[in-house]
C-alpha positions as CSV (number, residue, x, y, z in Angstrom):
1,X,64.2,276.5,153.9
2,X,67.4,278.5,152.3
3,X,67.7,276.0,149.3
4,X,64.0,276.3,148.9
5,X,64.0,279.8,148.6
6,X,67.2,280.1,147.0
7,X,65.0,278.0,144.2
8,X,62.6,279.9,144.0
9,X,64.4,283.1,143.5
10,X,64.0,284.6,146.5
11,X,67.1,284.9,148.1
12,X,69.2,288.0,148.8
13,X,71.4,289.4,146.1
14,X,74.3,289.6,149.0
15,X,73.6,286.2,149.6
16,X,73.5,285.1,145.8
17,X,77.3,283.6,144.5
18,X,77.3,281.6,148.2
19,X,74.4,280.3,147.8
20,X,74.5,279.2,143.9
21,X,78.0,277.5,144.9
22,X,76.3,275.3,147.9
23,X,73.3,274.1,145.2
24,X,76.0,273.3,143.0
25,X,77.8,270.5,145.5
26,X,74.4,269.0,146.7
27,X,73.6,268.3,143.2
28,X,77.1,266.8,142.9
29,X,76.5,264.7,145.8
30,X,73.0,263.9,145.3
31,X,74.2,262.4,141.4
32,X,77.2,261.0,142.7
33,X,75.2,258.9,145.3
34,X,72.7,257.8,142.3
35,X,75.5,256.2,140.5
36,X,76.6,254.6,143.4
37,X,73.3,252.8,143.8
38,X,73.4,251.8,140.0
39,X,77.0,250.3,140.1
40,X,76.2,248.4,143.2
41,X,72.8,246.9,141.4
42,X,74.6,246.4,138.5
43,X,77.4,244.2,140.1
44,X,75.1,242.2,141.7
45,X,72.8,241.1,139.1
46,X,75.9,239.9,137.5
47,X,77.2,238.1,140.1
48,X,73.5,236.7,140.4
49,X,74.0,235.2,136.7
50,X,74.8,231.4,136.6
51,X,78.0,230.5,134.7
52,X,76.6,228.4,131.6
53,X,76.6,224.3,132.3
54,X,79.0,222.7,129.9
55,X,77.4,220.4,127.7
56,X,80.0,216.2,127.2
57,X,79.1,214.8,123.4
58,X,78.2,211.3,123.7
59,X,76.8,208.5,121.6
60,X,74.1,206.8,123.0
61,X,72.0,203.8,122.1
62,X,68.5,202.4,123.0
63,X,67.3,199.5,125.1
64,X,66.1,196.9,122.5
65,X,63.5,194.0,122.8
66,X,64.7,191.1,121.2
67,X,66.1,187.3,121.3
68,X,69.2,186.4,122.9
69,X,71.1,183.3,122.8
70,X,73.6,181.9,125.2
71,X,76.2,180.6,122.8
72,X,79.4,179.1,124.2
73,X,82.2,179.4,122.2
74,X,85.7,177.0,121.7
75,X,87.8,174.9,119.3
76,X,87.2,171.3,118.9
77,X,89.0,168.4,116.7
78,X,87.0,166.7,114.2
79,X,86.8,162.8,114.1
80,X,85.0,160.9,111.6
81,X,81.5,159.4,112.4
82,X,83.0,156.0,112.3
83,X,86.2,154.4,111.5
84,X,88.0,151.0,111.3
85,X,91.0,150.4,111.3
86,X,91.5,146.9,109.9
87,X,93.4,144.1,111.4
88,X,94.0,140.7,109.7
89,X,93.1,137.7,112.0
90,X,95.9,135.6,110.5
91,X,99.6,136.3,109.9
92,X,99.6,135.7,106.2
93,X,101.4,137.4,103.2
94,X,98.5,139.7,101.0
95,X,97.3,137.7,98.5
96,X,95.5,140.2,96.8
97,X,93.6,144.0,97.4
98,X,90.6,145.6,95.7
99,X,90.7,148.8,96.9
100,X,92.9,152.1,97.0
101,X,93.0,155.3,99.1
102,X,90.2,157.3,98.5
103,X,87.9,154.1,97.0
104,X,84.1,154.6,98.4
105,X,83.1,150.9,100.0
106,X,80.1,149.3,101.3
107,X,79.6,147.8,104.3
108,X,80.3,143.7,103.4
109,X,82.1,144.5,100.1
110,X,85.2,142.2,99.9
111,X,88.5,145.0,99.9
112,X,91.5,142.3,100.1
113,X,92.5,138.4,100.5
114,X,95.4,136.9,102.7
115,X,96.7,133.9,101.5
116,X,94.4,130.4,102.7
117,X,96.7,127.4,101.1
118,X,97.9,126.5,104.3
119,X,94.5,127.4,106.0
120,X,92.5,125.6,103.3
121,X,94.8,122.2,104.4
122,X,93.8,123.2,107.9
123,X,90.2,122.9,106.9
124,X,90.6,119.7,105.3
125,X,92.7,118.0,108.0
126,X,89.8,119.4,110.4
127,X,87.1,118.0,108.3
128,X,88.8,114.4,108.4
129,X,89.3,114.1,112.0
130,X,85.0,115.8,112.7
131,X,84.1,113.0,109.7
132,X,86.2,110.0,112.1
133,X,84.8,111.4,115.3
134,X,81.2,110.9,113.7
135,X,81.8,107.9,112.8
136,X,83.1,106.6,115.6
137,X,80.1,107.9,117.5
138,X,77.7,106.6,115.6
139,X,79.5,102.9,115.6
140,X,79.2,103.3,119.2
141,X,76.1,104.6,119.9
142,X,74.8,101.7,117.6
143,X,76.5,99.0,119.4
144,X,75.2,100.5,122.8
145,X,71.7,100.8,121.8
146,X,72.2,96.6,120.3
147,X,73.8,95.8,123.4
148,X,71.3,97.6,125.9
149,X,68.3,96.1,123.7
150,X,69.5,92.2,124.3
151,X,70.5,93.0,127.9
152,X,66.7,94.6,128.7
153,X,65.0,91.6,126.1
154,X,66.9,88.5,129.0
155,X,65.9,90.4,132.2
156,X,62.1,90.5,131.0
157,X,62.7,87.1,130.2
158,X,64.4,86.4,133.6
159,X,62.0,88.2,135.5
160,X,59.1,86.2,134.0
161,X,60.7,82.8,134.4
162,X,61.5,83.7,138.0
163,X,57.5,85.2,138.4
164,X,56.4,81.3,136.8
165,X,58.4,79.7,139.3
166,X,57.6,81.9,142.2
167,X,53.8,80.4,141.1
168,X,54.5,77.0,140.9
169,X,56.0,76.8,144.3
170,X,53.0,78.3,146.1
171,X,51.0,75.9,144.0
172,X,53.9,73.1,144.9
173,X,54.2,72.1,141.6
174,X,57.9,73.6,141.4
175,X,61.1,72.9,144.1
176,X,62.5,75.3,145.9
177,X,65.6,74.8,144.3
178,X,63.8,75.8,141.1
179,X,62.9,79.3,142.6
180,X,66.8,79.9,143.6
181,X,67.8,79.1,140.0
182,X,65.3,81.8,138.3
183,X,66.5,83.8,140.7
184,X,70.4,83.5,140.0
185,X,69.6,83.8,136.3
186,X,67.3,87.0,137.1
187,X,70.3,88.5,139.5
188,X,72.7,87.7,136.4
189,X,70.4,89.6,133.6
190,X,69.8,92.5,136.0
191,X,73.6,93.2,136.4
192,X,74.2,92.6,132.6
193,X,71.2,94.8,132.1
194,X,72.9,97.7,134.2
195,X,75.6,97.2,132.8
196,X,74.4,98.0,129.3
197,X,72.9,100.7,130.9
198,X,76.2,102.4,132.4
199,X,77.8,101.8,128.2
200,X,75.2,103.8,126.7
201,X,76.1,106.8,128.4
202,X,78.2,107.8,125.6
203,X,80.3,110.5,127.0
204,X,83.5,110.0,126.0
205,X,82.5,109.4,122.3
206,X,80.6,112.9,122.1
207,X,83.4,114.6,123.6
208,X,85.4,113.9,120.8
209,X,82.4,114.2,118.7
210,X,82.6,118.0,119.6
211,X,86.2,118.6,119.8
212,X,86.6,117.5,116.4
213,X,83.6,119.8,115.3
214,X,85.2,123.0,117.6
215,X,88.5,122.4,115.3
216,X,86.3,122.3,111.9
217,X,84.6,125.6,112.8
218,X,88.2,126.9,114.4
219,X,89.7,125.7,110.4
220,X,86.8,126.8,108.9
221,X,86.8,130.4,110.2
222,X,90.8,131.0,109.9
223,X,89.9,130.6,106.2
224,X,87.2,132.8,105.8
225,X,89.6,135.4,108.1
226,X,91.4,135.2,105.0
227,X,88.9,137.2,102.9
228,X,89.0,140.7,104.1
229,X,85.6,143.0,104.3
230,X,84.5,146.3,105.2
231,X,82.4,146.7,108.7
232,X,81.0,150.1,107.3
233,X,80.4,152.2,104.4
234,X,82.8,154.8,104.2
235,X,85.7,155.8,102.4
236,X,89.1,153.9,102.5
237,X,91.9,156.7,103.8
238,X,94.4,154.4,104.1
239,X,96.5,151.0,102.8
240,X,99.7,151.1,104.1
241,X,100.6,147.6,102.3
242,X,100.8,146.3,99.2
243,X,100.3,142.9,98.0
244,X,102.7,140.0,99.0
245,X,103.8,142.0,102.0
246,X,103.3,140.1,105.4
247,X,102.1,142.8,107.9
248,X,103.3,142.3,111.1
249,X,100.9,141.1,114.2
250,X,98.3,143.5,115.0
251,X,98.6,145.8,112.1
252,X,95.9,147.4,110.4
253,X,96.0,146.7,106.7
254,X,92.9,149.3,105.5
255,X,91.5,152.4,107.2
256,X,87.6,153.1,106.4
257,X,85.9,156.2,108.1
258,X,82.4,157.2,107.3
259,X,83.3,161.0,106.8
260,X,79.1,161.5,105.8
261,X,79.1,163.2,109.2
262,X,81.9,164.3,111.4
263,X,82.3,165.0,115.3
264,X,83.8,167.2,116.7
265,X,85.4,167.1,120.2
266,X,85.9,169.5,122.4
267,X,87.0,170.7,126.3
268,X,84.9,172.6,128.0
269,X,84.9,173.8,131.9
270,X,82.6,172.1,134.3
271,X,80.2,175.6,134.7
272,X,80.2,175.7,130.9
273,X,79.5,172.0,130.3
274,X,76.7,172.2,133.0
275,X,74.5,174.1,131.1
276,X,74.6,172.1,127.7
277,X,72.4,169.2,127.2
278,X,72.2,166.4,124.5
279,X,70.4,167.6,121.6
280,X,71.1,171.2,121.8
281,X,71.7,173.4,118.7
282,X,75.4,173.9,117.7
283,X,77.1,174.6,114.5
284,X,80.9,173.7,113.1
285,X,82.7,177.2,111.7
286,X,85.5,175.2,109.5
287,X,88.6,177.4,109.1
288,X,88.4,180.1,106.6
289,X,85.3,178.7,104.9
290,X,82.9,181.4,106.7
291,X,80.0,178.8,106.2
292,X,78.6,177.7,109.7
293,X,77.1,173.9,109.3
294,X,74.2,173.2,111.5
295,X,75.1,170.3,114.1
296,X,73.8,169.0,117.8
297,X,75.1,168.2,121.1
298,X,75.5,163.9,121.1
299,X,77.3,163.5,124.1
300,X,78.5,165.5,127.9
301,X,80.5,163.4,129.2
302,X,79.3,162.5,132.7
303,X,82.8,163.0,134.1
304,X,86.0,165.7,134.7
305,X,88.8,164.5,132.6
306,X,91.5,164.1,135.7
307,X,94.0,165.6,134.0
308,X,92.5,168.5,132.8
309,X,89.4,168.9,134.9
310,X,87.3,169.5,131.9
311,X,84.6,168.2,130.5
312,X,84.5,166.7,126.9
313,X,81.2,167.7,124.5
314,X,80.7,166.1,121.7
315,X,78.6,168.1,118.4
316,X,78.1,165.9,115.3
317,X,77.2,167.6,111.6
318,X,76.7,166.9,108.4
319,X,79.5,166.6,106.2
320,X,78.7,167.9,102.5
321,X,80.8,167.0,99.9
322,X,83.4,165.6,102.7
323,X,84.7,168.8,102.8
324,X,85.5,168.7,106.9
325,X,88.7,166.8,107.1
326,X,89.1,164.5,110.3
327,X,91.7,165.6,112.3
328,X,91.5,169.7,111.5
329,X,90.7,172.4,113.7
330,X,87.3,173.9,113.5
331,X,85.4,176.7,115.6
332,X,82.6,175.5,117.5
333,X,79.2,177.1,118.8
334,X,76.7,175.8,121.3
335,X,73.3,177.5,122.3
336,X,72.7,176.4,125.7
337,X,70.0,178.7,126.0
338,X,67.6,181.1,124.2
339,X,65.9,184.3,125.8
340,X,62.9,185.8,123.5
341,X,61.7,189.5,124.5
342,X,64.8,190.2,126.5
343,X,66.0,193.7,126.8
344,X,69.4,193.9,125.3
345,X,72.0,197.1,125.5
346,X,75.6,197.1,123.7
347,X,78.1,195.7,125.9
348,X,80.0,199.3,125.4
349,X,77.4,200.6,127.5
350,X,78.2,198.5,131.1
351,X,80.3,200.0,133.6
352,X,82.0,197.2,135.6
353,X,83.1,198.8,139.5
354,X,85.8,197.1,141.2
355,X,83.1,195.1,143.4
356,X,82.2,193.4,140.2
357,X,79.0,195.8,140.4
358,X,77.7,196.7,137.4
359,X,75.7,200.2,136.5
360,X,75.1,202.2,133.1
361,X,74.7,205.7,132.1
362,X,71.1,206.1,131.4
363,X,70.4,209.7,129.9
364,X,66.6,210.8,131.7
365,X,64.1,213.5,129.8
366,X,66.1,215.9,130.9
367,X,69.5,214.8,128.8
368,X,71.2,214.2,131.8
369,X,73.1,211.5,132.3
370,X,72.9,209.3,135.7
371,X,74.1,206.3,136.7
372,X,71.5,203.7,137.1
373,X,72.8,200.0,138.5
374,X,71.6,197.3,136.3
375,X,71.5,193.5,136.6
376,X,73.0,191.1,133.7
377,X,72.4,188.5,131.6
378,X,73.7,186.4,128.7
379,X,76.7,188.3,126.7
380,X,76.3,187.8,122.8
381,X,78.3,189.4,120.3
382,X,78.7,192.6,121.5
383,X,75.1,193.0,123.1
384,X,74.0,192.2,126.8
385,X,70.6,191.3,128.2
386,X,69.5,193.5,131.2
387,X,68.0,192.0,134.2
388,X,66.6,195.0,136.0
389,X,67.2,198.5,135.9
390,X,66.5,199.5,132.8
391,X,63.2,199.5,130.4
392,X,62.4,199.1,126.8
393,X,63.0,202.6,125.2
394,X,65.6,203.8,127.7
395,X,68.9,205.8,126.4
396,X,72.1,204.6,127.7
397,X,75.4,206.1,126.9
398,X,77.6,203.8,125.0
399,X,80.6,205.9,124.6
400,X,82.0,208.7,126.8
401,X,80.4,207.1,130.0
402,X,84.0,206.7,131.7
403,X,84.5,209.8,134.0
404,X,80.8,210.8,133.4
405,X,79.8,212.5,136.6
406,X,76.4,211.4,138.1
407,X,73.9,214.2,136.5
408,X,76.3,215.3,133.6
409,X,74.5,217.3,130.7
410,X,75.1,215.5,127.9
411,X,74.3,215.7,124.2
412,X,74.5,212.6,121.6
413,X,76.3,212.7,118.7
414,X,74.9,211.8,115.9
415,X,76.8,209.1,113.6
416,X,78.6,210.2,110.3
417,X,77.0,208.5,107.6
418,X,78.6,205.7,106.0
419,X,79.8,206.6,102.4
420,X,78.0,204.9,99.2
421,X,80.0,202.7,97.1
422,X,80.3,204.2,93.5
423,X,79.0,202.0,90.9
């Protein structure tokens, strides 16, 4: 009640300087305690304030719809579509050739002659000793027909005169000793008639017949061995002898390959080779030309090659302007398989865990960035197809994803433009 009064005015002037002095500290206080208040709120709303989130730059790319192809990819040798290599059927010096490396042929076009003097005499000699043979036959087939035609003509004869007497002697106009005689003379003209028989079978005489006609065809062949032609149209690509050389046994005197299409051969693993099949698309990339040439699967090879344990694929192509030289290198591409409408993400974008799990960065409405497991496909250049896990549209980080943490704030950069070439 002192203070009150003392603000009012109403306290006593003896009481005045004390009283004035004791105001003056409760106002202190009273102030002091005010600020007090005011720091504390102060402090805490800013420790109540959130430190600001830190924002990683990222690029990012969307989940696309598209096709996909599952292309296996190797090396392969090429070989000609078909070759021949050659060989002369008889050891004889070149009499003459027709054709040089490089000269287009026809299947049946005459490329070289061996000599045929001695093979011609061959022939001749051959066509005597068939010309004998005949004859002979046919002197004895003659004389054996004759011979069986008098031996039948005496035991009809025989056999009627012995029937006549048979006749009589029921009738008793003949003796038995009649009947006995027809009988000898029938016995007689029966063995002569078997006889003639047994000589007509003419075996030994067409034997020779055909031996002698075996040795004309053998003569006759050797010399048409000696006139040399091509099994196939192609291109001759090598004559490794010139003419009056003898080539030794077994050597080829003219290569032809048909380089109008090429094969090429190639390795592949048993998992890879499994999924191919005859008639899928392929194409040849020849070495440095750039230009892929369309080609198909011919052959998978039903078995592992033992020493390698692969599988050999063969792809044949067209060959334009023979430009695909048998025996190179080329690249080789097979689609075993083609996906249409499959979502596809850049291969930058999958995160591969220890496990062999695998899981992207997909960034969600609120450009945050968590990891999402995903399911995968067929790889092709430098794009995946997803499985599961992701949807058309979706946002996945492609770079900056390594050491991301689960939730991350992110914000994609955007690319620098590519500059425009001055005219």
């Amino acid at each position: 009640m002192a203070f009150l009064d003392l603000e009012k005015g109403n306290i006593p002037s003896s009481s005045a300087h004390t009283a004035s002095s004791s105001v003056v500290c409760r106002r202190f206080v009273f102030a002091a305690f005010v600020l007090s208040l005011m720091l504390l709120a102060m402090g805490c709303s800013s420790s109540q304030e959130k430190e600001p989130v830190p924002l990683v730059t990222v690029k990012a790319a969307a989940v696309k719809i598209q096709t996909i192809e599952n292309e296996i990819s190797t090396d392969a040798i090429l070989y000609p579509h078909d070759q021949a290599a050659i060989v002369p059927k008889v050891t004889a010096p070149i009499k003459k050739l027709y054709v040089t490396r490089g000269s287009r042929v026809h299947a049946g076009e005459v490329l070289a002659t061996i000599e045929e003097s001695d093979l011609k005499g061959a022939l001749t000699e051959s066509q005597g000793a068939y010309q004998q043979a005949e004859a002979t036959y046919n002197s004895a087939l003659q004389s054996a027909e004759h011979d069986l035609k008098i031996a039948k003509e005496q035991f009809d004869a025989a056999q009627s005169v012995y029937d006549s007497r048979v006749s009589l002697y029921k009738q008793g106009a003949a003796s038995q000793k009649d009947v006995q005689d027809a009988q000898i003379a029938l016995s007689q003209t029966s063995n002569q008639y078997g006889l003639a028989q047994k000589q007509y079978n003419l075996k030994s005489a067409e034997g020779q017949l055909t031996s002698a006609k075996g040795k004309l065809a053998a003569a006759q062949a050797q010399v048409d061995y000696s006139t040399i032609v091509s099994p196939i149209d192609g291109v001759v690509t090598d004559r490794p002898f010139f003419a009056g050389e003898t080539p030794p046994a077994g050597a080829p005197i003219l290569t032809v390959m048909d380089l109008s299409k090429v094969v090429a051969r190639a390795y592949l693993s048993a998992a890879q080779a499994a999924q191919l099949h005859v008639g899928d698309a392929a194409a040849l990339v020849p070495g440095g030309a750039g230009t892929e040439i369309e080609g198909k699967v011919t052959v998978v090879s039903p078995a592992l090659d033992p020493n390698s344990t692969t599988v050999q694929v063969w792809v044949e192509a067209v060959n334009p302007g023979g430009r695909l030289k048998p025996g190179s290198t080329v690249g080789l591409k097979i689609v075993a398989s083609t996906v249409k409408d499959a979502l596809v993400v850049p291969v930058e974008a999958i995160l591969t865990a220890s496990d062999g799990a695998t899981s992207v960065m997909a960034i969600g409405q609120d450009q945050a960035a968590y990891r999402t497991s995903v399911k995968t496909g067929i790889r092709q250049e430098g794009e995946v197809q997803v499985l599961s896990g992701l949807k058309a549209g979706d946002q996945v980080v492609t770079q900056g994803a390594y050491g991301l943490t689960d939730g991350a704030k992110v914000t994609i950069s955007t690319p620098a433009a590519e500059p425009q070439d001055k005219d």
